[in-house]
C-alpha positions as a Markdown table, in Angstrom:
| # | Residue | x | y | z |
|---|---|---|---|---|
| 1 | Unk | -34.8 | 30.1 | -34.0 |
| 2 | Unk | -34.5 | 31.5 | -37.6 |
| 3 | Unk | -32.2 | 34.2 | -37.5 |
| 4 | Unk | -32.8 | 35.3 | -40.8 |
| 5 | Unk | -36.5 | 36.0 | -39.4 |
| 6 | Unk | -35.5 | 37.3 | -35.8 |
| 7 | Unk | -33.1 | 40.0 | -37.5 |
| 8 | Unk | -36.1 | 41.0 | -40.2 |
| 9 | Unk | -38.1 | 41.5 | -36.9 |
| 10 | Unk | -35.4 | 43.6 | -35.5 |
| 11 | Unk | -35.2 | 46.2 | -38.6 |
| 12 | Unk | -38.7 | 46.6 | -38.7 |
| 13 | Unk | -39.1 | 47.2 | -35.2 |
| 14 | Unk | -35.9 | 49.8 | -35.2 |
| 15 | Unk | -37.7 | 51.8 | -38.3 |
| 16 | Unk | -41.2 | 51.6 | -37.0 |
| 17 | Unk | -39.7 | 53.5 | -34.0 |
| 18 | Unk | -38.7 | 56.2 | -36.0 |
| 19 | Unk | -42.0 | 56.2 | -37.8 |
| 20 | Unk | -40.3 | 55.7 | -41.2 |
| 21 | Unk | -42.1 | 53.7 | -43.9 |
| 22 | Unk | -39.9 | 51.0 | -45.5 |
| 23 | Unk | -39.1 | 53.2 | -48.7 |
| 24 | Unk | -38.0 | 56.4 | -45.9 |
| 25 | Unk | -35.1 | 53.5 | -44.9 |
| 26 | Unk | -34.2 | 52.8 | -48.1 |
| 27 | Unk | -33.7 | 56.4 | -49.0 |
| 28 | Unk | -31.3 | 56.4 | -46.1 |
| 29 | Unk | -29.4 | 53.3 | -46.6 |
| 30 | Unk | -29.2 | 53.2 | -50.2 |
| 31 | Unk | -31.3 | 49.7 | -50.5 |
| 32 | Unk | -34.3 | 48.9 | -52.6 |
| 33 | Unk | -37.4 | 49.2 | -50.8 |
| 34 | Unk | -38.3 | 45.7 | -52.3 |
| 35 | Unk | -34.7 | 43.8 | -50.4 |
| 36 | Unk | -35.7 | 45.8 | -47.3 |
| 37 | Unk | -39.8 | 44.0 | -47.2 |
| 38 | Unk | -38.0 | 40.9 | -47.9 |
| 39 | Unk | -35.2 | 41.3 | -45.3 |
| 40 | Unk | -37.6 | 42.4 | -42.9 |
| 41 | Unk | -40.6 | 39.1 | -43.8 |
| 42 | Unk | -37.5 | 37.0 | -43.4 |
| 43 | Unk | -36.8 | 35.9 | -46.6 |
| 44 | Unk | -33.4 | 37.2 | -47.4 |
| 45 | Unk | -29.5 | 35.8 | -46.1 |
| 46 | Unk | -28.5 | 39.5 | -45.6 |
| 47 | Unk | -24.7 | 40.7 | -46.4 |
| 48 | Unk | -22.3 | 42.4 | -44.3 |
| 49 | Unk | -22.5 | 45.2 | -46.4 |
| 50 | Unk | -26.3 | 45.4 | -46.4 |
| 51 | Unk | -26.4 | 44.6 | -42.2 |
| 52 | Unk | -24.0 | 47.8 | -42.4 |
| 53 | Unk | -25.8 | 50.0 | -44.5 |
| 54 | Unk | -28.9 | 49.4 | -42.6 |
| 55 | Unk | -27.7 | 50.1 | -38.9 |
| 56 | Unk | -25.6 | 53.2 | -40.1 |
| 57 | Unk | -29.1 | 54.2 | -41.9 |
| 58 | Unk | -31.1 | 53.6 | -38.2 |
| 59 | Unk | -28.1 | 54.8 | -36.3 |
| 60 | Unk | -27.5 | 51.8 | -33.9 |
| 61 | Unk | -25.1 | 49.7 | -33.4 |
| 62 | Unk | -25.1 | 46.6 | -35.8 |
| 63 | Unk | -25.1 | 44.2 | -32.5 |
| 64 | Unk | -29.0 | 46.0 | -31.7 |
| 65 | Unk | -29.9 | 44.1 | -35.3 |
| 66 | Unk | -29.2 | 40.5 | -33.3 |
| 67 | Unk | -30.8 | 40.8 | -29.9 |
| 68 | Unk | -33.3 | 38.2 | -30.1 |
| 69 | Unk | -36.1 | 37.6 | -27.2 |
């Protein structure tokens, strides 16, 4: 399993439900647009901080971010 891609998955699903685009999320957490693609292909070891930002941003518990099928 490749967390780093499972919890990209997970973010894009979660802002996909609320019919944001990736830039509407990074309005709301205060990210670049540009981390969030690259967070979201997989690419990126994501901070605390940033796993933070993001859930408060898509209102959800941070633990929603890690439920892998």
């Amino acid at each position: 399993m490749d967390i780093k891609y499972e919890f990209g998955i997970n973010v894009r699903r979660e802002r996909e439900k609320r019919g944001w685009t990736i830039e509407k999320l990074a309005e709301k957490s205060n990210l670049n647009a540009n981390h969030l693609g690259s967070i979201e292909r997989g690419n990126e070891n994501v901070s605390l901080d940033t796993i933070f930002k993001i859930s408060l941003a898509l209102d959800i518990e941070v633990m929603n971010l890690f439920k892998f099928d």
